[in-house]
N, C-alpha and C positions, 0 to 999 in steps of 0.2 A: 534514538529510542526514548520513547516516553516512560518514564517509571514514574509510581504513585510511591512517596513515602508517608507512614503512620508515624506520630509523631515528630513531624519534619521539622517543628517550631521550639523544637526541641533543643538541648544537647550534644547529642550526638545525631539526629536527625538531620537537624540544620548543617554538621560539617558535610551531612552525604548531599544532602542537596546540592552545596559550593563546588564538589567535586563533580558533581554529576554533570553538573552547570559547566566547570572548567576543561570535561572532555566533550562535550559538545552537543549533552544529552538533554531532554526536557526532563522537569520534572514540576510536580505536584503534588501539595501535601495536603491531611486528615490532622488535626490537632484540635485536642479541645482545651488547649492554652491553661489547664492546672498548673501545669510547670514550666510548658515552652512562650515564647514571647515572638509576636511578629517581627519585631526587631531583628530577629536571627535571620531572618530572610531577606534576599533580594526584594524589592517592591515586585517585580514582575512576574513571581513565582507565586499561582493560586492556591492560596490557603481558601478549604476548607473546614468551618469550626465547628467540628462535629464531634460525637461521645462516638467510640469505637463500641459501645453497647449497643446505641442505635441501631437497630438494623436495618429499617429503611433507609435511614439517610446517610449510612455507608452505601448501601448498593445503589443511593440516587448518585450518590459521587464517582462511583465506576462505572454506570450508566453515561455520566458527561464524560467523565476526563477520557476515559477508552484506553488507561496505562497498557504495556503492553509488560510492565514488570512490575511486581509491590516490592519495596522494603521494609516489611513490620517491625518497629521501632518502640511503637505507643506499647505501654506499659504499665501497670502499679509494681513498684520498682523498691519496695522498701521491705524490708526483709523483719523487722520490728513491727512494720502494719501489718506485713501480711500476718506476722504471729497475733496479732490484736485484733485484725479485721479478714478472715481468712474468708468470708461470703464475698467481700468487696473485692477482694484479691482476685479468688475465682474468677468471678462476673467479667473485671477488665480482662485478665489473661489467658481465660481460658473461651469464655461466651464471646469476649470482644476480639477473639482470634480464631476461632467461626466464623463470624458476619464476616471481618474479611478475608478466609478461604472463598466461603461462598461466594461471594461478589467477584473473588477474582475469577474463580472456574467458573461461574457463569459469564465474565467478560471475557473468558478465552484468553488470559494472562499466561505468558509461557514460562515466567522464573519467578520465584519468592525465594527472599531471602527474611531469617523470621536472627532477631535478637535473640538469642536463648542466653545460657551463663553457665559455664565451667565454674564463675565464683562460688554457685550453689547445689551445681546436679552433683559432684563426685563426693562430699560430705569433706573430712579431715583428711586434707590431702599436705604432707611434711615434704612431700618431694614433688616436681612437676607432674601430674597426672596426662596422660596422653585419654586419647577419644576412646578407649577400649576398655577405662577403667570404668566398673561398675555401677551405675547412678545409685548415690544415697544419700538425696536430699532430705532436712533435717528438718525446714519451714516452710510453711504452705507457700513462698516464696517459688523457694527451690521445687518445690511437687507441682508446681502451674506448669511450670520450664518444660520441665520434664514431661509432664502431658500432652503441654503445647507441642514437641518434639512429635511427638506420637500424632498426636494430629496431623502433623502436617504429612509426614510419613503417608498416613492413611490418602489424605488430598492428593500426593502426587500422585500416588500409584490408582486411584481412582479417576485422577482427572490428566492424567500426562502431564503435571506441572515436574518441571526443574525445581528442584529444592536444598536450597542452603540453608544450615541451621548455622550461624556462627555464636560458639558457645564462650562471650567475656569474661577474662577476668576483670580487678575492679579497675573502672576506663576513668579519667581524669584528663580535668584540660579548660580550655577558656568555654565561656558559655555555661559552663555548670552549674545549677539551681542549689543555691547557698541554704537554703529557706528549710527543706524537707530533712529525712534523716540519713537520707544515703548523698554519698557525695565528701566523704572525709576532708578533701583537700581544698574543694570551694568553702567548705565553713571554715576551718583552720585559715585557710586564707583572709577570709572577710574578715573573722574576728579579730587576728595581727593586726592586719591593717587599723584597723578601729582600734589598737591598743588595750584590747582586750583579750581575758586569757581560753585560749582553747580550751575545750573541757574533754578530756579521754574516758573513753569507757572503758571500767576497768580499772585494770593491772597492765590497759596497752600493750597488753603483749600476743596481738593479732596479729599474724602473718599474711600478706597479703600480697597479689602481682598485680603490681599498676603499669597499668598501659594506657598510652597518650589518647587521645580520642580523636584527632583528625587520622593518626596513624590506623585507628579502630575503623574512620571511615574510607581510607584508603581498600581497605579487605570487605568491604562492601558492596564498596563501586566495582572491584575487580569480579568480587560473585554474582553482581549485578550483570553485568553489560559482557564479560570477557568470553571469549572462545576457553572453554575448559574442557577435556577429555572427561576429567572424573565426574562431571555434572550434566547427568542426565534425563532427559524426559522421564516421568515414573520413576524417581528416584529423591531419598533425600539424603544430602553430605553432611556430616555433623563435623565440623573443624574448631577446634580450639584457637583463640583470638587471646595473646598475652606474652609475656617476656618470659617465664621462669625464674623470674626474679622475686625473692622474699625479701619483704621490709615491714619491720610491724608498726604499731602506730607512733609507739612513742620516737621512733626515728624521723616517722615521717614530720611528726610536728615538730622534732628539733631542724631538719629540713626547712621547711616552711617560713620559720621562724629564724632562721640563718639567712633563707631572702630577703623576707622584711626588714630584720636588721640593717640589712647591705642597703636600702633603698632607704630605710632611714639614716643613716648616716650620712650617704650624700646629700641629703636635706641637712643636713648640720644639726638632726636631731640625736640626743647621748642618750636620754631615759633611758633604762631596759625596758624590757617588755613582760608582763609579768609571764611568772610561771605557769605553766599548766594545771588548770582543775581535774578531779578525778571523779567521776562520778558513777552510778551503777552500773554494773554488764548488761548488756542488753540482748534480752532475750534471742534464743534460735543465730547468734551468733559463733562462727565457728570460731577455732583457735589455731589453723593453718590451712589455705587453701593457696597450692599453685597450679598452673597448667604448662601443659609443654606443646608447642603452636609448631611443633614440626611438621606435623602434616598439612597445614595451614600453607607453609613454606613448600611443599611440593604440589598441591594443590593449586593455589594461588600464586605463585611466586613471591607471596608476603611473608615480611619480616617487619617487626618494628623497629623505628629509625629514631624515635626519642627518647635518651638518656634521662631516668627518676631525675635527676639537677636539674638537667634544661625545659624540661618536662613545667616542673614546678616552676620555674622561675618564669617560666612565660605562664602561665595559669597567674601568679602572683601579679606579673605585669598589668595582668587584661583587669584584674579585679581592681588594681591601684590607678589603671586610667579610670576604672567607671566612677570610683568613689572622688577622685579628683572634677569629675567632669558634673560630680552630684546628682 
């Protein structure tokens, strides 16, 4: 099977690609490289460098490639911009996920799977929320998602597409874009490393379910490519994608910061490392969100397989070979 992924060059893009690649799938991806990096990519796998705004030259790219599935991926993904820049926000999430319904239903694509986020549709969630708890998103973040949802809904039942919304909690892992403001664990990691001190928003005490991201695109590729009962033509499945596990920040950076350590040590480095800075809350951020991925697990036969420890410790790895390798 051929699938098109939107931002492939990505994050978590790039791990669906590897996988897509390793059961024996083609695929091709849409990135317009704000955050993803060719790098992420095998050489052999077509990158095109296109704005999912674009409309023409998303439908010139489904036009060549002829996917017979999409993985919408591509994103503005920052829950602080979208409270800052809620036109921009729109425009990618919501405009630039039209262009590619359209293009898919006019290429006669038979499955989309779309990124959405349990991080942000359910609002203050203290206990796992399963898929039936009532959306109330809080930042035009979370109100794209939740649209996006509805559109797609609308597209399958219009066009007979198969549709999977898998709804993340927050995903972490190697590859992660250190640079922007979502992404917790890749900053806290690069800053460590660089011996410098993490800065928390807040009072850190954000509740949050971190789930690995190759683990993220394992439940991908299965809603991609797998014979599924529950996914069907004219239909869309909304599954939760996360552990139920709550860890707020200030854990995570003692986390973090317990790897580095161990990895400086074995260098026969003793410094400490300084303490953590604290600095404003930042807007449209919640103070508890988890999800509960049981239906994920009946659905998919997915479950995540990476331990918050091992989790981090290989994220900390990937970022301490690239700073070594300069």
């Amino acid at each position: 099977m051929k699938v098109l992924v939107t931002g492939g060059a990505g994050f978590i893009g790039s791990h669906i690609v590897d996988q897509l690649l390793a059961a024996g799938h083609q695929a091709c991806v849409i990135d317009d490289l704000s955050s993803g990096s060719r790098d992420n990519l095998p050489p052999e796998v077509p990158l095109h460098v296109v704005d999912i705004v674009d409309t023409a030259a998303v439908a010139d790219v489904f036009a060549r490639e002829k996917p017979a599935a999409v993985c919408h991926q591509a994103a503005q993904m920052s829950v602080s911009r979208s409270v800052r820049e809620p036109l921009f926000d729109a425009q990618v999430n919501c405009i630039g996920l039209i262009n590619v319904l359209d293009a898919a239903a006019a290429g006669g694509c038979t499955r989309l799977v779309f990124a959405s986020s349990g991080g942000v549709l359910y609002g203050e969630a203290t206990s796992p929320a399963p898929e039936n708890t009532p959306a109330n998103p809080i930042s035009p973040y979370g109100i794209t998602k939740w649209v996006g949802e509805r559109y797609l809904s609308f597209y399958a039942s219009e066009h007979g597409l198969a549709a999977v919304a898998l709804r993340y909690s927050n995903v972490y892992g190697p590859r992660q874009n250190p640079h922007g403001e979502a992404g917790v664990v890749a900053i806290f990691s690069k800053r460590l490393l660089a011996g410098e001190a993490a800065t928390i928003n807040g009072d850190g005490r954000y509740v949050r379910d971190y789930v690995y991201g190759p683990d993220v695109a394992a439940a991908n590729v299965t809603a991609l490519t797998a014979d599924l009962p529950a996914v069907q033509p004219g239909s869309l499945t909304s599954l939760n994608i996360g552990t139920g596990i709550g860890t707020d920040v200030n854990e995570l950076e003692a986390e973090i910061r317990r790897q580095v350590a161990t990895r400086r040590a074995a260098r026969g480095e003793t410094s400490p490392l300084p303490e953590p800075a604290h600095g404003p809350a930042r807007p449209g951020d919640l103070r508890s969100n988890l999800v509960d991925a049981s239906r994920a697990a009946d659905v998919l036969h997915w479950k995540p397989t990476m331990a918050l420890t091992d989790g981090v410790a290989a994220t900390v790895g990937w970022f301490a070979e690239r700073q070594a390798a300069g």
